[in-house]
C-alpha positions as CSV (number, residue, x, y, z in Angstrom):
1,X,-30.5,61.0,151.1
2,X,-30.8,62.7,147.7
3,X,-28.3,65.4,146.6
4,X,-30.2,69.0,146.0
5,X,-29.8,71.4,143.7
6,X,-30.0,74.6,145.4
7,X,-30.7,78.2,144.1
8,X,-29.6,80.8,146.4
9,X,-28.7,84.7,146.6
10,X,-25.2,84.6,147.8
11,X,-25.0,86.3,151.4
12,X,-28.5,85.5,152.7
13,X,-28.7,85.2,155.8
14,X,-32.3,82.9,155.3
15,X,-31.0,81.1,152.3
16,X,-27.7,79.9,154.7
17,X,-29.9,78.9,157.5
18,X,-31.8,76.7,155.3
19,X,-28.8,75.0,153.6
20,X,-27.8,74.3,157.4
21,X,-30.9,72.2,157.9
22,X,-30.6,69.8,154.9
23,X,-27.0,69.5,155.1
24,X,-27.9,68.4,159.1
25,X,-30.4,66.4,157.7
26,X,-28.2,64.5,155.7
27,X,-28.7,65.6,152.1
28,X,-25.5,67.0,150.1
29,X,-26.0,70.5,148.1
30,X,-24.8,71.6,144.8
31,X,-25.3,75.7,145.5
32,X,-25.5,78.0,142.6
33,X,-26.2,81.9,142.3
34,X,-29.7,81.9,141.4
35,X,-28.9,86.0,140.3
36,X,-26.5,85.1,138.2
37,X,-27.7,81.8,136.5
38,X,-28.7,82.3,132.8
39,X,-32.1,81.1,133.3
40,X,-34.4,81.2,130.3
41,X,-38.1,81.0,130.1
42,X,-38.5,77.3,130.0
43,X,-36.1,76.5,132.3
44,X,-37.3,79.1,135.1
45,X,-41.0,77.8,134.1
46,X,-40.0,73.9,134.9
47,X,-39.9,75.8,138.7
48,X,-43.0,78.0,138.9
49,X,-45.3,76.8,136.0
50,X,-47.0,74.5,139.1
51,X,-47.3,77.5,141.3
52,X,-49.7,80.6,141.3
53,X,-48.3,83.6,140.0
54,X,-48.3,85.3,143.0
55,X,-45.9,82.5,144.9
56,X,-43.5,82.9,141.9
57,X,-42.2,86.1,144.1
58,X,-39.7,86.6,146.9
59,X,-42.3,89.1,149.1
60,X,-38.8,90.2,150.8
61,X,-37.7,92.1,147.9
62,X,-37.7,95.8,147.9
63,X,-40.0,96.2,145.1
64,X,-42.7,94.0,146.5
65,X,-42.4,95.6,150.1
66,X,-42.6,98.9,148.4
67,X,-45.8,98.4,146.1
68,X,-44.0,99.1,143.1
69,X,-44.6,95.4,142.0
70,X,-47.9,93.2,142.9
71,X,-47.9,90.4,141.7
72,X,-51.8,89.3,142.1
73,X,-52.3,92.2,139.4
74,X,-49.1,90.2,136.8
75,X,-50.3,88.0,134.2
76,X,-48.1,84.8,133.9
77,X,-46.2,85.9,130.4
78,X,-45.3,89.7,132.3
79,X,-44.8,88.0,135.8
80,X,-42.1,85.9,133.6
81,X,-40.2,88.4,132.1
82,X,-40.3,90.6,135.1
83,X,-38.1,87.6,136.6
84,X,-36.3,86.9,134.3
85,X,-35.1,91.0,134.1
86,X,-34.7,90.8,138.2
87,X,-33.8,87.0,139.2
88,X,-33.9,89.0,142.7
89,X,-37.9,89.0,142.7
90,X,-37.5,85.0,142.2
91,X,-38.9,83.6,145.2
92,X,-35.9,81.3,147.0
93,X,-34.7,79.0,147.6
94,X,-35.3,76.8,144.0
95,X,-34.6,73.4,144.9
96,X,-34.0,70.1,142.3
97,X,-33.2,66.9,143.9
98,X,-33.9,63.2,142.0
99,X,-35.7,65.2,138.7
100,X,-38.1,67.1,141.4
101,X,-38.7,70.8,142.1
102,X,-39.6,73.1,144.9
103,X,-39.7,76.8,145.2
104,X,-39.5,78.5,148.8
105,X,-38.3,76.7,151.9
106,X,-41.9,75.5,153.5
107,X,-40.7,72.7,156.2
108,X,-43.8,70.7,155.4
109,X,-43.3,70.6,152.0
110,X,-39.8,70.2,152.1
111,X,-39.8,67.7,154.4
112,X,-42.5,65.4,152.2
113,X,-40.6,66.4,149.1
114,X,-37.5,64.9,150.4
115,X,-39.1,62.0,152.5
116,X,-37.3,63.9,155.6
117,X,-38.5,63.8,159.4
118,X,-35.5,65.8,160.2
119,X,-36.8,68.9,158.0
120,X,-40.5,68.1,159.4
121,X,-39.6,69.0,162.9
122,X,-38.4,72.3,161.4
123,X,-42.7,72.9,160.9
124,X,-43.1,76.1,162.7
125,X,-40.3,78.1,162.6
126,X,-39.8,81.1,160.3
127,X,-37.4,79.4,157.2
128,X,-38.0,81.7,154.4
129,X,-37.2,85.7,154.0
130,X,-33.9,87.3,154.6
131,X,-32.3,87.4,158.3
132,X,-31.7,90.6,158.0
133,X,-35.2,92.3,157.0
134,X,-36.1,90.7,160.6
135,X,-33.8,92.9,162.2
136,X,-34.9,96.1,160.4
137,X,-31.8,96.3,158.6
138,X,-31.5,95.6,154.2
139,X,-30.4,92.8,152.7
140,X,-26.7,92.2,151.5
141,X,-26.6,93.8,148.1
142,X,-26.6,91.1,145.9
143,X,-23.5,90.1,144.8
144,X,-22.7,89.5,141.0
């Protein structure tokens, strides 16, 4: 089973759920704080560049929910530095296993990504967004 790389916000509640399925499917994780990495340009751009802008950003986040940010209207170089400036807008989980990378937590894609029936039979069930939005209640502040 290849070992993933694994880009989370500390103390979500989604991002913990999906760490729980690949470790029971198997695969070891290497977790880092994807708020507090020091990603630059290029190497938040090895993640997104294969992606539309608009699946570049975590629809959870405040700012998105709120209106204040829409990404459909963000051209790739402002979408950028917007992330960059707020690594909490970064869509999550970003994923690296065996030179390969994913952004989000689709079980399709995940599951072909990482040759994994295990993470197929997750198709169907709600694996992205934070726990607690579901609830009605906000999202552990970040921490830093």
């Amino acid at each position: 089973m290849p070992h993933v790389l694994f880009y989370e916000k500390p103390g979500c509640g989604g991002n913990a759920r999906q760490k729980a399925w690949l470790e029971a499917a198997g695969h070891t994780l290497e977790v880092r704080n994807l708020l507090a990495w020091p990603w630059s340009a290029d190497s938040l751009l090895a993640f997104l560049a294969p992606l539309p802008v608009a699946e570049w950003f975590n629809r959870a986040a405040p700012r998105l929910k709120s209106g204040e940010v829409v990404p459909e209207q963000l051209e790739p170089e402002a979408a950028l530095a917007l992330l960059l400036a707020e690594p909490l807008l970064i869509r999550r989980p970003l994923m690296e296993a065996a030179g390969r990378r994913l952004v989000g937590f689709e079980p399709a894609a995940v599951a072909a990504w990482l040759d994994s029936q295990a993470l197929a039979e997750l198709d169907g069930r709600r694996t992205e967004g934070c726990a607690a939005n579901q609830t009605g209640r906000p999202c552990p502040a970040p921490e830093t």
